[in-house]
Structure formats: structure tokens, C-alpha cells
N, C-alpha and C positions, 0 to 999 in steps of 0.2 A: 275090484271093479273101479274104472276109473268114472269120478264127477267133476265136476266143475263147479266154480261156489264165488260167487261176488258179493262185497260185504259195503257198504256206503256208509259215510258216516250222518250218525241223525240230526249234526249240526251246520256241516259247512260241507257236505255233498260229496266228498271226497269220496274215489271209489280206487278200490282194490280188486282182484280177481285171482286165484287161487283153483289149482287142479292136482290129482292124482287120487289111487296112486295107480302110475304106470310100469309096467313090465320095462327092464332092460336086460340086454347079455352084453359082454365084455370081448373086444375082439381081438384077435390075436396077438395084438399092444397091449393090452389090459384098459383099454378106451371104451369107454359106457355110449350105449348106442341102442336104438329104441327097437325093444321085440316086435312090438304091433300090440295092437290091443282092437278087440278080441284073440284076434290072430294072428299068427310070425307073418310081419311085413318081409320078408323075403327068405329064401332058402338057407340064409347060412346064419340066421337069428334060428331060426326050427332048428338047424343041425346045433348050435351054440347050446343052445336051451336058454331059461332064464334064471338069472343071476340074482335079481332082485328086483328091489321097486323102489322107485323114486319118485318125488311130489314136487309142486311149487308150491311155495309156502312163502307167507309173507309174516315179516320181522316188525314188528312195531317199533324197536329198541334204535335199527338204523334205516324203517321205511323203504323196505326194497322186499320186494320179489327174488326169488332165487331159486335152483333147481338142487334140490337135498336128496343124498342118498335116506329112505325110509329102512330101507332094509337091504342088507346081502347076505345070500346063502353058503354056507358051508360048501358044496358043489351045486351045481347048475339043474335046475328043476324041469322036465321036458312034458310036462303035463300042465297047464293052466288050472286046472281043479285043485292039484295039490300046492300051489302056491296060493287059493284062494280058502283051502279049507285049513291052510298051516300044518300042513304037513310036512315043509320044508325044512332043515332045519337053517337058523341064522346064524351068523359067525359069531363068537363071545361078545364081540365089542357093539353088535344089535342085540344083546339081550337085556341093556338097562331102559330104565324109561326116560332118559334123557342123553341116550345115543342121536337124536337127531340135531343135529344144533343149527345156526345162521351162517352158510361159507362165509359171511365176510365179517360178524362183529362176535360170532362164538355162541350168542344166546339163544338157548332154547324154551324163550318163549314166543313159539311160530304159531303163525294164524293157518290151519288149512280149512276146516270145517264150520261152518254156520253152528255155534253152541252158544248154545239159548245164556245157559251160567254162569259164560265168560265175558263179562264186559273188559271190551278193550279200547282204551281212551284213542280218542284219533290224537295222532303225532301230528299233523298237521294244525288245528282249531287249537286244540289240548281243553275242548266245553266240551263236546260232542262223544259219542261212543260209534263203533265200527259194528255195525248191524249186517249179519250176514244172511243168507240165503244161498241154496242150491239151485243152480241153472239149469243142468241135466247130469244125466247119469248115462253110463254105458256099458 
């Protein structure tokens, strides 16, 4: 299900914003393109199925926002439950816990979710910490 989550930091205000994770299918190029979310935003995402899920996540290490593959499926999943209950299965190279990493500096230490345990220094101030919260849900 995908949320949405903005994170400030408690010292010098700076804000971030962070979402997913959302459905995508792969189109006849093998180009990532968005299912819909709840539902296939058009008929040839429903006939495609979906592929996987993808997030924006944000990188402390190079201060950007980015759009990461979270997951892809072995074959293409035509039911939204079983992609949400993990029923799906992922390709080899999603099944470590640090298959997601930063397209642009490699590291995978991404910001998506407001956790409470993770204090992360604002890259900007370098006093402050990045204090998240959840926006909405869908």
C-alpha cells in the first residue's frame, strides 16, 4: 500500500518527502511504468500485470530523492493481494536486505519511512536530526 512520509529536520527546518511503495509493470521495452495504485491505471498495465514495486526514497549520503526499484518479480503478478500478501515471488538479486540501494552514489542507507530508532543527521545543518512522519496512506 502505498504512503507518503515527510521528515524535517529538528534543527534548521529542512524538509524531505518520501513515498511508496508503488506498483509498476514493464512495457514491451522492458521500461518501468506505473500500474495504478489501488488499480491498473489503464488497460495494458491490467493485461501486463505487475512487476514489482518501486519507492522514492531519500539518500542522506548524496541528499537526493530518487525513484528505486524495492522489488521485482520473477513473472508478473495479475492480482494486487498477492503482491500485497507476498505471495509473489522476487528475482534472486531482491532477496538480500540490501538489494535496494541510491541510483546515483550506491548506498543503501535510504530514508523511506518515519522510524522512530533511526536517527539521521540532517546533511544539510550536520546539529540537527531528520524527524519523520507519515502524511497519508492509500
Amino acid at each position: 500500500m502505498g504512503s507518503s512520509y515527510r521528515h524535517r529536520c529538528d534543527g534548521c527546518g529542512y524538509e524531505v518527502s518520501t513515498s511508496g511503495a508503488w506498483e509498476f509493470y514493464r512495457d514491451r521495452r522492458g521500461r518501468r511504468r506505473p500500474y495504478g495504485h489501488p488499480v491498473p491505471r489503464s488497460e495494458t498495465a491490467r493485461r501486463r500485470g505487475i512487476y514489482g514495486l518501486s519507492v522514492e526514497v531519500y539518500c542522506p549520503g548524496c541528499d537526493k530523492v530518487s525513484d528505486a526499484v524495492l522489488v521485482e518479480f520473477v513473472k508478473p503478478c495479475h492480482e494486487s493481494i498477492m503482491v500485497w500478501s507476498g505471495q509473489c515471488e522476487p528475482k534472486e538479486e531482491f532477496r538480500r536486505e540490501d538489494a535496494v540501494r541510491c541510483p546515483r552514489c550506491g548506498s543503501t542507507d535510504l530514508l523511506l519511512e518515519a522510524v522512530d530508532e533511526k536517527e539521521v543527521a540532517c546533511p544539510r545543518c550536520r546539529k540537527g536530526r531528520l524527524i519523520g512522519w507519515m502524511e497519508w496512506i492509500s
